[in-house]
Backbone as a printed PyTorch tensor [residue, N CA C, xyz], in Angstrom:
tensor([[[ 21.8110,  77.2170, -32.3400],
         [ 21.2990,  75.8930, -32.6020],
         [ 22.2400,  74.8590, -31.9800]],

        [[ 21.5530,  73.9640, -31.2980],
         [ 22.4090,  72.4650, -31.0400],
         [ 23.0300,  72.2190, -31.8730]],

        [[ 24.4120,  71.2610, -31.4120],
         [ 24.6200,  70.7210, -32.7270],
         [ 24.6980,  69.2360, -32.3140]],

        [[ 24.2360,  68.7650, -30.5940],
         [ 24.2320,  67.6540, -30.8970],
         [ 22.7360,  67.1860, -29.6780]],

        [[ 21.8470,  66.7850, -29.6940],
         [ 20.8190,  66.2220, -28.3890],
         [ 20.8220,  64.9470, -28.4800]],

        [[ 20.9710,  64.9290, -26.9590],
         [ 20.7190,  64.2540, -25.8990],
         [ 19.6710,  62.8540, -25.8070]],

        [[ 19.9780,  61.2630, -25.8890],
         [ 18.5820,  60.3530, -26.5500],
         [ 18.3630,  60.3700, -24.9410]],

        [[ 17.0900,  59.9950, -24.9070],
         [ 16.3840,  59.8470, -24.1550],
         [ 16.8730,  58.9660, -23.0880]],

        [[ 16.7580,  59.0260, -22.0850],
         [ 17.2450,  58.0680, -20.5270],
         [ 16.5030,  56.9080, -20.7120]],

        [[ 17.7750,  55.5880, -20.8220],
         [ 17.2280,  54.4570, -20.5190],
         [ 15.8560,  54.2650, -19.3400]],

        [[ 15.1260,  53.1600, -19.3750],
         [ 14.1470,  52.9230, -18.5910],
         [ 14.6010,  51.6680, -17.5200]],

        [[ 14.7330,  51.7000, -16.5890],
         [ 15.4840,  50.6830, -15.7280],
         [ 14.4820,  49.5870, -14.8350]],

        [[ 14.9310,  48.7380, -14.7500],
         [ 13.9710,  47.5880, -14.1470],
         [ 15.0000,  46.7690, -14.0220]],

        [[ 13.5620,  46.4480, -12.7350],
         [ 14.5350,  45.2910, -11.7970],
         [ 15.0470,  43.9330, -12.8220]],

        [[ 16.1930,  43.1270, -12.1960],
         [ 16.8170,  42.1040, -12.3890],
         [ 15.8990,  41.2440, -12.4170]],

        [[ 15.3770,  41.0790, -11.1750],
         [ 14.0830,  40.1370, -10.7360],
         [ 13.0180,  39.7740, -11.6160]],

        [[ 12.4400,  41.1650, -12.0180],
         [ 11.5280,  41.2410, -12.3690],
         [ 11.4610,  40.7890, -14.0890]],

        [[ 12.3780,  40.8580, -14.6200],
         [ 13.0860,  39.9800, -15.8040],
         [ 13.5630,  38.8860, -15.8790]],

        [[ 14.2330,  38.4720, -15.0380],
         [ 14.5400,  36.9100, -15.5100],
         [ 14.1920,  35.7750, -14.4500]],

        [[ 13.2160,  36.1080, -13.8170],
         [ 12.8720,  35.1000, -12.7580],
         [ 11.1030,  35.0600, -13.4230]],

        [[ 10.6070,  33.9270, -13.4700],
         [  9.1320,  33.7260, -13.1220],
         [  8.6490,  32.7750, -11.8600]],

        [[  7.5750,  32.8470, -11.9560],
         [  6.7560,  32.5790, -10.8930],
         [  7.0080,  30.3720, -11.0550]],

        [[  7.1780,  29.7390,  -9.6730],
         [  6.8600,  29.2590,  -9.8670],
         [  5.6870,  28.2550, -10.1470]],

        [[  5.6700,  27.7790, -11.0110],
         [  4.5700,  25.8880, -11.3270],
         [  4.1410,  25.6960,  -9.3660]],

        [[  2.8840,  25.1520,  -9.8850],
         [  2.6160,  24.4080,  -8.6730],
         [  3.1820,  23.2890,  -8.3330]],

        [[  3.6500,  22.7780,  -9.5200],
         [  4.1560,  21.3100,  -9.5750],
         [  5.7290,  21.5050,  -9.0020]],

        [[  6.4610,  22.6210,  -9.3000],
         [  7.2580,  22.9690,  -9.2030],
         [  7.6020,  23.8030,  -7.3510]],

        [[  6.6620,  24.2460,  -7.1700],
         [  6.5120,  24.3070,  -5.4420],
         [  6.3050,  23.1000,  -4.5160]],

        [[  5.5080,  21.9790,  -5.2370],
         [  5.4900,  21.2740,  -4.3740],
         [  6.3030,  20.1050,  -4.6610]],

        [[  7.1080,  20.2770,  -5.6650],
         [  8.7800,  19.2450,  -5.1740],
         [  9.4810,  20.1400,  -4.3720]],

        [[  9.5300,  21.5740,  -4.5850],
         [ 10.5800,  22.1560,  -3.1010],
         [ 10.0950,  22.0300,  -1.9640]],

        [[  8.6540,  22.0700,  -1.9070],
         [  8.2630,  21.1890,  -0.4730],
         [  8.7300,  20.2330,   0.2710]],

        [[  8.8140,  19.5080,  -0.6420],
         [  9.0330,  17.8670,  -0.5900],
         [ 10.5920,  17.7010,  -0.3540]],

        [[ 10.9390,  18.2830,  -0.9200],
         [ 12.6660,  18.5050,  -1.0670],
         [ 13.3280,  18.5030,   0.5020]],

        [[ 12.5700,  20.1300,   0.8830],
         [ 12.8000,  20.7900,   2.0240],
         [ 12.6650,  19.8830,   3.2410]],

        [[ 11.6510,  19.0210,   3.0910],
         [ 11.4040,  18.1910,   4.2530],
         [ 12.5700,  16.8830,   4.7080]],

        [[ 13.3030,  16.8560,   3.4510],
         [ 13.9400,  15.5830,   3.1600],
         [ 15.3890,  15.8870,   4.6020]],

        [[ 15.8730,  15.1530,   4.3140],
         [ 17.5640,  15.3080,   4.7910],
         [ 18.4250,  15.6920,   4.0550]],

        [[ 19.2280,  16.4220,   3.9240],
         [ 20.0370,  16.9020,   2.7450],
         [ 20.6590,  15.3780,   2.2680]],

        [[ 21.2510,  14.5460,   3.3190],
         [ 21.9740,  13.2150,   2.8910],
         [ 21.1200,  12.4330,   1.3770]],

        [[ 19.4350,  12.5010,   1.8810],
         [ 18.6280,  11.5740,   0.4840],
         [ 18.3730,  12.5210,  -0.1270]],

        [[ 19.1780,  13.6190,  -0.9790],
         [ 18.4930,  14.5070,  -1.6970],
         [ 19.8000,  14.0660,  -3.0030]],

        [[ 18.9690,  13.3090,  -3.7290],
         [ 19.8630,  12.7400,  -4.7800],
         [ 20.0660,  14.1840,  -5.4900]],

        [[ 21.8600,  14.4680,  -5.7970],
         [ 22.1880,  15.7800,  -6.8070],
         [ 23.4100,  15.3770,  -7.6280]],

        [[ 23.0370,  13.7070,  -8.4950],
         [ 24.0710,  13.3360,  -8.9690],
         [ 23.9350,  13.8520, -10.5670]],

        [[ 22.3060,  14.7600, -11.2170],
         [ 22.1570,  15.4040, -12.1250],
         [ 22.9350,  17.0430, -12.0080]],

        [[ 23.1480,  17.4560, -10.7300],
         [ 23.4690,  18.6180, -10.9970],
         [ 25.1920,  18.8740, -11.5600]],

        [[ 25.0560,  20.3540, -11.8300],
         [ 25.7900,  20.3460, -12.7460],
         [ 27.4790,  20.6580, -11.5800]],

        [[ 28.4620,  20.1080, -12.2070],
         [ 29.6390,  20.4600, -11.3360],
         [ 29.6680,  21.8360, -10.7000]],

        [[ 30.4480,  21.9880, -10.0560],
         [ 30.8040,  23.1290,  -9.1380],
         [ 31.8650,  23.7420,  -9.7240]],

        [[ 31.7360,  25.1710, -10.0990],
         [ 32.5620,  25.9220, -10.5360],
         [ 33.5740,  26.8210,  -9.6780]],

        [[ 34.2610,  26.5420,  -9.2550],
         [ 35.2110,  27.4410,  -8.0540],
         [ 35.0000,  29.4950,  -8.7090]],

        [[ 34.5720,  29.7680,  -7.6880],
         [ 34.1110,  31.9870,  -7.5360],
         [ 35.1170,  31.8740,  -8.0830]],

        [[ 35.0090,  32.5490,  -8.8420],
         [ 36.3580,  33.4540,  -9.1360],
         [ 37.0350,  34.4960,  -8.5700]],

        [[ 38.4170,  34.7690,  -8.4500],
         [ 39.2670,  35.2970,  -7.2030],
         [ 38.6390,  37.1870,  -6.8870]],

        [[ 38.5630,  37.4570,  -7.8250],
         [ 38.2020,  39.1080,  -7.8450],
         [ 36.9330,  39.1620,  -8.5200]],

        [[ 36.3690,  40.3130,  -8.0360],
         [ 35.0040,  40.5210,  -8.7380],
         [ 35.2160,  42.0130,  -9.1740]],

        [[ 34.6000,  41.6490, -10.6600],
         [ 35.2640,  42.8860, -11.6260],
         [ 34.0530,  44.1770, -11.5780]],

        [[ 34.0200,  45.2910, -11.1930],
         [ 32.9630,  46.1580, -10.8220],
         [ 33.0080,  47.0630, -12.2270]],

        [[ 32.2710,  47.1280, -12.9660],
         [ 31.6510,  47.3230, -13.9580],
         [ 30.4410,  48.1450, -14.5800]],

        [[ 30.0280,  47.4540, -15.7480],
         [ 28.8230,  47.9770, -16.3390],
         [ 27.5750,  47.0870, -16.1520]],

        [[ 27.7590,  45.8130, -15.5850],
         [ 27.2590,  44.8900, -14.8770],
         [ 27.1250,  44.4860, -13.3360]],

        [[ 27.9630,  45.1580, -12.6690],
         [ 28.1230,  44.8120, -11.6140],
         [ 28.3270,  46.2030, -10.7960]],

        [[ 27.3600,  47.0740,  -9.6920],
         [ 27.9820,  47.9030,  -8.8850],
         [ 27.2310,  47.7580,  -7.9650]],

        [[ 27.9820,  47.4700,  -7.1380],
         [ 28.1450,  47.3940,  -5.5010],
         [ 27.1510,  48.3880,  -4.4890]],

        [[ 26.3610,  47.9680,  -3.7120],
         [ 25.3130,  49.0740,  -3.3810],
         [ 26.3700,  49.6440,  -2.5810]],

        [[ 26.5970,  51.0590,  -1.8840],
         [ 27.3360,  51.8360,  -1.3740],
         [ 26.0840,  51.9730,  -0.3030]],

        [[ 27.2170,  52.2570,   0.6900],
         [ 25.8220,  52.4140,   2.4880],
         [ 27.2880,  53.3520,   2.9930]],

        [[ 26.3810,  54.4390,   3.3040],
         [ 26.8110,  55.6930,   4.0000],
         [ 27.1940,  55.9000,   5.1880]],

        [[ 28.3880,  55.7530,   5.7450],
         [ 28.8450,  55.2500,   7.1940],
         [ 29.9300,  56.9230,   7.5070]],

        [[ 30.1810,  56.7270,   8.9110],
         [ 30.4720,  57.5540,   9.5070],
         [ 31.8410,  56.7210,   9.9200]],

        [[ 32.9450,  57.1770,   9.6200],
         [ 34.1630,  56.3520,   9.6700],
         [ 35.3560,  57.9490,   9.9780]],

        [[ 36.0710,  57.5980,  11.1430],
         [ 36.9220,  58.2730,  11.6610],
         [ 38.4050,  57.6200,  11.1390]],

        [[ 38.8660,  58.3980,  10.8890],
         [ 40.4800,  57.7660,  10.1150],
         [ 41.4640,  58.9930,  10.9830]],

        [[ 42.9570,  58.9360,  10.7470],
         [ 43.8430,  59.7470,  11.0100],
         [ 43.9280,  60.6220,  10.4040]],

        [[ 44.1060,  62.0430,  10.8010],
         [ 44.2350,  63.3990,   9.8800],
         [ 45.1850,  62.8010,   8.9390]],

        [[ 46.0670,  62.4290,   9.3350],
         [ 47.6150,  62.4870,   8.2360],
         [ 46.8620,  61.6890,   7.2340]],

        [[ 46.1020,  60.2730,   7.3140],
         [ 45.5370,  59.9520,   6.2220],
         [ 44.9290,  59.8650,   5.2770]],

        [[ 43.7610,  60.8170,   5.7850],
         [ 42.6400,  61.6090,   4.9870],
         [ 43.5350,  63.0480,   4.2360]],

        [[ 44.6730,  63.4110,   4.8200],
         [ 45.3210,  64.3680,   4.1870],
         [ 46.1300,  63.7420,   3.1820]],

        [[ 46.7710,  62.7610,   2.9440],
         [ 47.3720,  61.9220,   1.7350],
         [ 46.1930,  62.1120,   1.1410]],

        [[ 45.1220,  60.8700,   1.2570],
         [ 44.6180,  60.6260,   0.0370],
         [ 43.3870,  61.6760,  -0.3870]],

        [[ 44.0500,  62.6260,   0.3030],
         [ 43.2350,  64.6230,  -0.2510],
         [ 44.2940,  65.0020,  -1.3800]],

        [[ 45.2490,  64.6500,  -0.9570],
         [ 46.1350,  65.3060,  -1.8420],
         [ 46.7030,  64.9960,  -2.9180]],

        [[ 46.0500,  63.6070,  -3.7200],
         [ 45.8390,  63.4680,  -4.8900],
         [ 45.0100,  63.8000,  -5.3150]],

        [[ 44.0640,  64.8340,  -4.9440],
         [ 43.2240,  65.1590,  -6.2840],
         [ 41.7910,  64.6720,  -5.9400]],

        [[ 40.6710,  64.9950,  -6.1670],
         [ 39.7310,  64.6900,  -6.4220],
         [ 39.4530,  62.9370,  -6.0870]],

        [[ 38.1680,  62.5940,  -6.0730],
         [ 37.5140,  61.3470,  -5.9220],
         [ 38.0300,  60.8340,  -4.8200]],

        [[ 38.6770,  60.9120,  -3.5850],
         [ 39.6880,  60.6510,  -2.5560],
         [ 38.8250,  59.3980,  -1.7760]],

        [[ 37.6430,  59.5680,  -1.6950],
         [ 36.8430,  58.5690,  -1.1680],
         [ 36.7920,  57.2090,  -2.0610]],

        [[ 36.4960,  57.3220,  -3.5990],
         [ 36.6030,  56.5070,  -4.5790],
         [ 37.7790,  55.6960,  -4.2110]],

        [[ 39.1610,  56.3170,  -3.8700],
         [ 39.6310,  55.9350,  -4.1540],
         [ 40.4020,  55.2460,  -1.9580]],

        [[ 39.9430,  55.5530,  -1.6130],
         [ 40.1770,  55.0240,  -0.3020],
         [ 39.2120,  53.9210,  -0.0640]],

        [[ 37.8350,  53.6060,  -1.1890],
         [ 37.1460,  52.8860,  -1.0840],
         [ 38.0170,  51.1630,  -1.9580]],

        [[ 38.8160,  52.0490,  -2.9060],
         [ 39.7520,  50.8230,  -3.8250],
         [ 40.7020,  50.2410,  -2.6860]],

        [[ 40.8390,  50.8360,  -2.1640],
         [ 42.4170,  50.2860,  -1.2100],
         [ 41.8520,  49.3930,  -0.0140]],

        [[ 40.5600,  49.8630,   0.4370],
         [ 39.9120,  48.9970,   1.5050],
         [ 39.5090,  48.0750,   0.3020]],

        [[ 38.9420,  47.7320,  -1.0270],
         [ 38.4940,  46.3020,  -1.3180],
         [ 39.5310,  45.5080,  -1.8280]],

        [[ 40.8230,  46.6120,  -2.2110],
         [ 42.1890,  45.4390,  -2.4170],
         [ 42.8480,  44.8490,  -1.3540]],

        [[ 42.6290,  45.6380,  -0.1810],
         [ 42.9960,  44.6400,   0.9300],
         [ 42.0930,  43.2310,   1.3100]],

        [[ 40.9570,  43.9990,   1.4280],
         [ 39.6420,  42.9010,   1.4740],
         [ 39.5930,  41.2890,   0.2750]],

        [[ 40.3680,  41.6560,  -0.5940],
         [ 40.4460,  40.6360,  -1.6770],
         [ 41.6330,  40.2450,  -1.4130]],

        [[ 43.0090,  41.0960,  -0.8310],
         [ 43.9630,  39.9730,  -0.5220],
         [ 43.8580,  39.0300,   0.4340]],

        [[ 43.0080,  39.2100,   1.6910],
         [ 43.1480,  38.4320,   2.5290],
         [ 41.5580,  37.3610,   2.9160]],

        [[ 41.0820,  37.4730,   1.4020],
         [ 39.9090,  36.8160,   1.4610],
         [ 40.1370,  35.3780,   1.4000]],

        [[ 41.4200,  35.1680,   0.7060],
         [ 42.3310,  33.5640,   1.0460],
         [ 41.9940,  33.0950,   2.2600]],

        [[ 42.8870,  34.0980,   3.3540],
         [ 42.6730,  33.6890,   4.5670],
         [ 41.6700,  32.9490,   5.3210]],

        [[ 40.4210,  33.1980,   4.9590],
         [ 39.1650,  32.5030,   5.6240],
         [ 39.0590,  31.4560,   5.2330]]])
């Protein structure tokens, strides 16, 4: 006998498809209107301040990164280091390319 089962697999749906609706007609045709304007007469003295990104983006239970499958040539000696800690070696050659990528995201 079990002694413990398994609940059932969440049901997943889009982002989109939850918190966005359709817009108003009324509501399409001020972005019409908008669009046509000059950005200069587009009064945005209601909107709300500007919040400066924040420096790192925390990858999570909220947040994961689509992964795209590339063909990337590196140095034996390097792929042999980060073999030789152990398991997840890609995981973790994938951390070191986005901590560089976040140190020098200043730069731009």
């Amino acid at each position: 006998m079990k002694k413990s089962v398994s609940s059932r697999q969440e049901k997943h749906f889009l982002a989109s498809g939850l918190f966005t609706t359709p817009l108003s007609r009324r509501q399409r045709r001020e972005l019409d209107r908008l669009a046509k304007l000059v950005d200069s007469k587009i009064d945005t003295s209601d909107a709300p301040s500007f919040k400066a990104k924040p420096r790192e983006v925390f990858v999570g239970r909220f947040y994961r990164p689509v992964k795209q499958q590339i063909s990337l040539r590196v140095d034996a000696d390097v792929l042999a280091w980060f073999r030789s800690h152990g398991g997840k070696y890609q995981t973790r050659m994938n951390a070191a390319l986005r901590h560089e990528m976040q140190e020098h995201a200043q730069d731009r």
